[in-house]
N, C-alpha and C positions, 0 to 999 in steps of 0.2 A: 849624676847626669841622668835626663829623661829618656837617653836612649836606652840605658840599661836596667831603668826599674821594673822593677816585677809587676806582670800585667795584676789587673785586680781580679777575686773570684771572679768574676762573673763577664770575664772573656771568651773568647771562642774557643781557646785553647784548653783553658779549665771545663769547658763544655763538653769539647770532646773526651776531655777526661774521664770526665761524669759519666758520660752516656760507655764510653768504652770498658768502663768500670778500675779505670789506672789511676794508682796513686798521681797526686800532684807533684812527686819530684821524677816522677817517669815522663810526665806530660811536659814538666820544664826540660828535658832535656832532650824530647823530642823538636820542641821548640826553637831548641839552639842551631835547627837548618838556616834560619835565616840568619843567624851571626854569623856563622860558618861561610855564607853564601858571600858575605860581607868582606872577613878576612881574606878570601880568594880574591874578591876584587881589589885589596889591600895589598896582597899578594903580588900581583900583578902588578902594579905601581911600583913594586922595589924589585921584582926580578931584572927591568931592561936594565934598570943602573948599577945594579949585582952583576950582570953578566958585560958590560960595557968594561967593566974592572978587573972581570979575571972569567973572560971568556965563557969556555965550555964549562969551566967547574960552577959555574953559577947552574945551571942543569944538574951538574951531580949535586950541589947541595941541597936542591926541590926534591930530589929524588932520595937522600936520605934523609931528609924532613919526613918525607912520607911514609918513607916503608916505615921509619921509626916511630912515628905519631900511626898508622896502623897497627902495626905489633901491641904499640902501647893500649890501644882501645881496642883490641883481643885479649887482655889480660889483666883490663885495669878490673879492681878489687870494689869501688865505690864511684856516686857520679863525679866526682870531683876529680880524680882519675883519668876518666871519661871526656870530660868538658875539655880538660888541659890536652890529652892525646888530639880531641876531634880538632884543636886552635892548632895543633905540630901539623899533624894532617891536613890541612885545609891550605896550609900557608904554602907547603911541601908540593900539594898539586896544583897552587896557585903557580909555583915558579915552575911547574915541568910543562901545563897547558900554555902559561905566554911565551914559554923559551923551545919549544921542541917546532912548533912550525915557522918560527922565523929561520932557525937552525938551519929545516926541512928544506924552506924556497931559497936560505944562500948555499946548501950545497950541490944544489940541483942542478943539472944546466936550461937553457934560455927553454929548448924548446919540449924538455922534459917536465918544466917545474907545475904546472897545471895538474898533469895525473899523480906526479911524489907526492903534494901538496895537497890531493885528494887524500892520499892513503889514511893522513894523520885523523880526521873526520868518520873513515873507514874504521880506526881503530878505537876511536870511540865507541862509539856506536857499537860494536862487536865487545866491546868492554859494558857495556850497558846492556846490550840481549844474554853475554854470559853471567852476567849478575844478577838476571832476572829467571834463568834458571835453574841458577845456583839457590837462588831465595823457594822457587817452584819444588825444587827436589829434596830441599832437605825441611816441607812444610808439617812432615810428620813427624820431626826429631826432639825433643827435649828441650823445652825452652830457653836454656842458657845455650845450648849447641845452635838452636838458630838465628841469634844473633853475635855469636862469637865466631864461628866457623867462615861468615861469610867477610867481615872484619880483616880477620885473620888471610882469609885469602888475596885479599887487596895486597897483601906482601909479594906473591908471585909475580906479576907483572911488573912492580918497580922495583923487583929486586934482579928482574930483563933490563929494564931500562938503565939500572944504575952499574950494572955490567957490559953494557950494549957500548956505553958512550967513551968507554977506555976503547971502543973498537973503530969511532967513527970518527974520522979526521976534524982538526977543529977549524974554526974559521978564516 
């Protein structure tokens, strides 16, 4: 398939490689953002009809997609490892991003549902400013510690989420 052949040297990606001084199989797996970006939107295709079938647990299964494909890409050994955790991950928050605000506006009521329905955007967002100085703080650490540690902590929040949802009523 042409979607998945290996770019040629003399791509952008092997460029920045070059210039950054990173082997080419560091640069191919920085690269896999955009497969990733892909299976999320894949993701999302199969969580409404996942969750049409068995409710709320279509949420808990994003959410131990995820923490699991996290775990796994804080401890995977080789990229290969890596690749397959970042496809468990990617599908895991693909099904808790399109399943947690539909959830959000049917549990709400009529004239609450506007600010609830904000919050989920709120917690984005706050998940994105603490990852960013989560990556800030630990910029002097060991170079396996700075990209395992932050990995690794992607398990606290959906391991909130994956405990939250036995507490929130279902539809």
């Amino acid at each position: 398939m042409a979607l998945f052949r290996a770019p040629p040297d003399s791509s952008p990606c092997h460029e920045l490689a070059k210039a950054a001084k990173l082997p080419i199989q560091q640069s191919k797996v920085v690269s896999l953002q955009l497969t990733t970006s892909v299976l999320f939107s894949e993701a999302s295709l199969v969580a409404g009809s996942v969750t049409n079938m068995v409710e709320k647990k279509g949420t808990f299964v994003g959410a131990i997609m995820s923490l699991t494909g996290s775990a796994l890409q804080c401890g995977s050994i080789n990229s290969n490892m890596f690749i397959c955790a970042r496809v468990i991950a990617g599908l895991g928050i693909g099904f808790v991003n399109v399943l947690i605000p539909s959830w959000v506006s049917e549990l709400s009521e009529a004239h609450d549902r506007g600010s609830t329905f904000s919050l989920v955007f709120v917690a984005n967002f706050l998940g994105i400013f603490l990852a960013n100085w989560i990556n800030f703080g630990i910029r002097n650490s060991g170079i396996e510690f700075r990209w395992r540690f932050p990995l690794g902590f992607m398990c606290i929040p959906m391991l909130m989420v994956t405990l939250a949802i036995f507490f929130v009523p279902g539809k």
